[in-house]
TIVO-2410 file (N, C-alpha, C; in nm, 3 decimals):
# residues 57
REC num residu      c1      c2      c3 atome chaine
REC   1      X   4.856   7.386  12.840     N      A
REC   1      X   4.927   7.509  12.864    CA      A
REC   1      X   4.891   7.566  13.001     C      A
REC   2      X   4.762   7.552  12.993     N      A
REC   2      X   4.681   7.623  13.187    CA      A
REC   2      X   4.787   7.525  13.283     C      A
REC   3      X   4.850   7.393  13.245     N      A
REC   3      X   4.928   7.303  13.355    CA      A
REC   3      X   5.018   7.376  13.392     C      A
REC   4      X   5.039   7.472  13.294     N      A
REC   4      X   5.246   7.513  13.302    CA      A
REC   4      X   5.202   7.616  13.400     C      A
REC   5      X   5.078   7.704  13.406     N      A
REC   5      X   5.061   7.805  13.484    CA      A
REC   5      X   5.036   7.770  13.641     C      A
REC   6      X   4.961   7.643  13.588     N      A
REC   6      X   4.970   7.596  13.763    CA      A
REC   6      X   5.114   7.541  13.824     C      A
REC   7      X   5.166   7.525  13.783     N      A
REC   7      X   5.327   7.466  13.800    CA      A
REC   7      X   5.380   7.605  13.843     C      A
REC   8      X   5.358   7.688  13.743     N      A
REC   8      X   5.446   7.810  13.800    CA      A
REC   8      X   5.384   7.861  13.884     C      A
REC   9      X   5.268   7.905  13.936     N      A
REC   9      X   5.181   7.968  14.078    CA      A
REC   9      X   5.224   7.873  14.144     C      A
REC  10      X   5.236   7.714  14.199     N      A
REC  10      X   5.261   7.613  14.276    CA      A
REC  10      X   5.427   7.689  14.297     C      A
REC  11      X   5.512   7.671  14.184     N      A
REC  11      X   5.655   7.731  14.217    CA      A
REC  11      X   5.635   7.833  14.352     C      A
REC  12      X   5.568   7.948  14.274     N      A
REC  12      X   5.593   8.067  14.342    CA      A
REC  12      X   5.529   8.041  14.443     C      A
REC  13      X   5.428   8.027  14.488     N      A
REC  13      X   5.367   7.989  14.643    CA      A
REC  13      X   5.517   7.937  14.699     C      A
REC  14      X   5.518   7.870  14.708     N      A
REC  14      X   5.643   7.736  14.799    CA      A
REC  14      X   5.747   7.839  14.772     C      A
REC  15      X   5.787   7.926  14.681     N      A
REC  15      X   5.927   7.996  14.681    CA      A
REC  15      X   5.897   8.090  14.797     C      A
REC  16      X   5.785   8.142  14.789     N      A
REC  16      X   5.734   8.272  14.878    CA      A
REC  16      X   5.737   8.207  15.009     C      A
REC  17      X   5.707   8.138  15.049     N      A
REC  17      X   5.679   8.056  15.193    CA      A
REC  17      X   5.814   8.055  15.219     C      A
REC  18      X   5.908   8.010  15.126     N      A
REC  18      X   6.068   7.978  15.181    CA      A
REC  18      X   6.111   8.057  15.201     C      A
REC  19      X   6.070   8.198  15.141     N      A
REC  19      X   6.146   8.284  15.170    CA      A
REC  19      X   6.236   8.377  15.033     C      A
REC  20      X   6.200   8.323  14.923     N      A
REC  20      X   6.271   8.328  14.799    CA      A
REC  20      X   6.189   8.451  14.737     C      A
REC  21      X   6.236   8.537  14.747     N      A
REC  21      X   6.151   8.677  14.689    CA      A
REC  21      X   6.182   8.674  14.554     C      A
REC  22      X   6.306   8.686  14.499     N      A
REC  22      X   6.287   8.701  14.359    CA      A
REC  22      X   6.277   8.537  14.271     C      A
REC  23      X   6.274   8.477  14.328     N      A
REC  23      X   6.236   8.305  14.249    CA      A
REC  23      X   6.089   8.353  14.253     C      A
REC  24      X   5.994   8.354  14.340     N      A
REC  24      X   5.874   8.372  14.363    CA      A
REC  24      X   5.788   8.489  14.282     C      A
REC  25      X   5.874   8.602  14.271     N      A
REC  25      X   5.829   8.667  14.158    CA      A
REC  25      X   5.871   8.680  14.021     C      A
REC  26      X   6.025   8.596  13.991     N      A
REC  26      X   5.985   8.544  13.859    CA      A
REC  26      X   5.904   8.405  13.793     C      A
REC  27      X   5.900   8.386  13.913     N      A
REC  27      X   5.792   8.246  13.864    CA      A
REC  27      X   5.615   8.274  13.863     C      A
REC  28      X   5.585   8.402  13.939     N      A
REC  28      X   5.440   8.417  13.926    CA      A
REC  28      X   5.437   8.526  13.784     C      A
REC  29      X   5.583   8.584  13.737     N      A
REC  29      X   5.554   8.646  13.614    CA      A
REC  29      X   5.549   8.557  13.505     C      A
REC  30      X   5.636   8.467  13.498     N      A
REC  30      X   5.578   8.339  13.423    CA      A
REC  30      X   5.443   8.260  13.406     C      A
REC  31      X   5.401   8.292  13.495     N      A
REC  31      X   5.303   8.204  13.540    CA      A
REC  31      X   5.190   8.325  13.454     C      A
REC  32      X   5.200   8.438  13.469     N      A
REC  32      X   5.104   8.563  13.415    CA      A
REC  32      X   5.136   8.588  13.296     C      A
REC  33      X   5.238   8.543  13.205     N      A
REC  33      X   5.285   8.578  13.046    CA      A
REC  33      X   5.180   8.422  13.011     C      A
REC  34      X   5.243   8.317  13.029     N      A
REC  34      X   5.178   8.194  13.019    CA      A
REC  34      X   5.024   8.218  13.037     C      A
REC  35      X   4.978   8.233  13.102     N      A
REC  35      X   4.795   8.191  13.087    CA      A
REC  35      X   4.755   8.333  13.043     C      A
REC  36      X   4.879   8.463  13.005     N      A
REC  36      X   4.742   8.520  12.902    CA      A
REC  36      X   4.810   8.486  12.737     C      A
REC  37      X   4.876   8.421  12.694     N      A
REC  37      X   4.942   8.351  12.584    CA      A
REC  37      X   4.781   8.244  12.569     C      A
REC  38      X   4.787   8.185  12.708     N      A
REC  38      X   4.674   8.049  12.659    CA      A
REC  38      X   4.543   8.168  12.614     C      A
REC  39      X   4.540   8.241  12.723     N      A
REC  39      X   4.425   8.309  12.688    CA      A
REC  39      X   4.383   8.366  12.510     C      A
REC  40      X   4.528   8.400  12.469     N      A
REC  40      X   4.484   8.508  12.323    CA      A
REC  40      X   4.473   8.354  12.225     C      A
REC  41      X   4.548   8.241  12.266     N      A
REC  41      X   4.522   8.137  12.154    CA      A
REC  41      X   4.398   8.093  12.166     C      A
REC  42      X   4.345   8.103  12.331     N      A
REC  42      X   4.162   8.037  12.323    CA      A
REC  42      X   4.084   8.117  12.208     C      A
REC  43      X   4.101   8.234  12.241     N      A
REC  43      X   4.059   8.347  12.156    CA      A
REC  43      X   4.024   8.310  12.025     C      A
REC  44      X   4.159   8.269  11.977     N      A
REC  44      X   4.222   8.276  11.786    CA      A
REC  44      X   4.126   8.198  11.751     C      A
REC  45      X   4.107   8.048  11.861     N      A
REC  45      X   4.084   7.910  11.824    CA      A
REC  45      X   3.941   8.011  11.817     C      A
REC  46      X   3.880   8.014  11.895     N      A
REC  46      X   3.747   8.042  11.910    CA      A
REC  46      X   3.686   8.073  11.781     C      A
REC  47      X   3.738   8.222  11.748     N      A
REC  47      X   3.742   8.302  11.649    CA      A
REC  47      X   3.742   8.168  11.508     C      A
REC  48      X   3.813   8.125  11.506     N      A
REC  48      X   3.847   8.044  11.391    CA      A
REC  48      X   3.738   7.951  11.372     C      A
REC  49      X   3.735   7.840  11.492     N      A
REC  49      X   3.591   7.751  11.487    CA      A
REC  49      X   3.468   7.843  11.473     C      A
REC  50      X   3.454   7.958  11.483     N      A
REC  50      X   3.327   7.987  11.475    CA      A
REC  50      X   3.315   8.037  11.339     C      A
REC  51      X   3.409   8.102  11.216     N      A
REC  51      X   3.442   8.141  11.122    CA      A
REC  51      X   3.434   7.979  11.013     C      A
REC  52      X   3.492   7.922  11.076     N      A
REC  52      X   3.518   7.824  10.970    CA      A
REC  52      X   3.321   7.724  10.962     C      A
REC  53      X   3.234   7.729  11.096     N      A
REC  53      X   3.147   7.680  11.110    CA      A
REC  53      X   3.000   7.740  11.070     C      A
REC  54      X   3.052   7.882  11.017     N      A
REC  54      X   2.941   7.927  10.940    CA      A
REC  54      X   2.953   7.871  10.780     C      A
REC  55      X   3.009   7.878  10.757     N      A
REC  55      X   3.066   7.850  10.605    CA      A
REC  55      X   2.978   7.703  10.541     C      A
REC  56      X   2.900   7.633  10.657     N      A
REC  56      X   2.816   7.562  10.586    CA      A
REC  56      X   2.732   7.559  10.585     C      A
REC  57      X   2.675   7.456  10.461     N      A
REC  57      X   2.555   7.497  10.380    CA      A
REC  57      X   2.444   7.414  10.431     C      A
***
């Protein structure tokens, strides 16, 4: 998922350089919904492996 964010910051850099103002800022808002999405699932996962890893005996 962190790939798709670098894809979209890579977009928007190169859009911004060309000259592409609004490609460049919908692609770095993509790029900012995407890695905090990865961020709240690291979270869940976290949360979960550490929940499920007390539980033994």
């Amino acid at each position: 998922m962190l790939g798709w964010v670098v894809t979209f910051l890579v977009i928007a850099l190169i859009a911004g350089v060309l000259g592409f103002g609004g490609i460049a800022g919908a692609s770095i808002e993509i790029a900012k919904i995407i890695f905090f999405i990865a961020v709240v699932l690291f979270l869940v996962s976290a949360v979960v492996g550490l929940a499920r890893g007390r539980n033994r005996i």
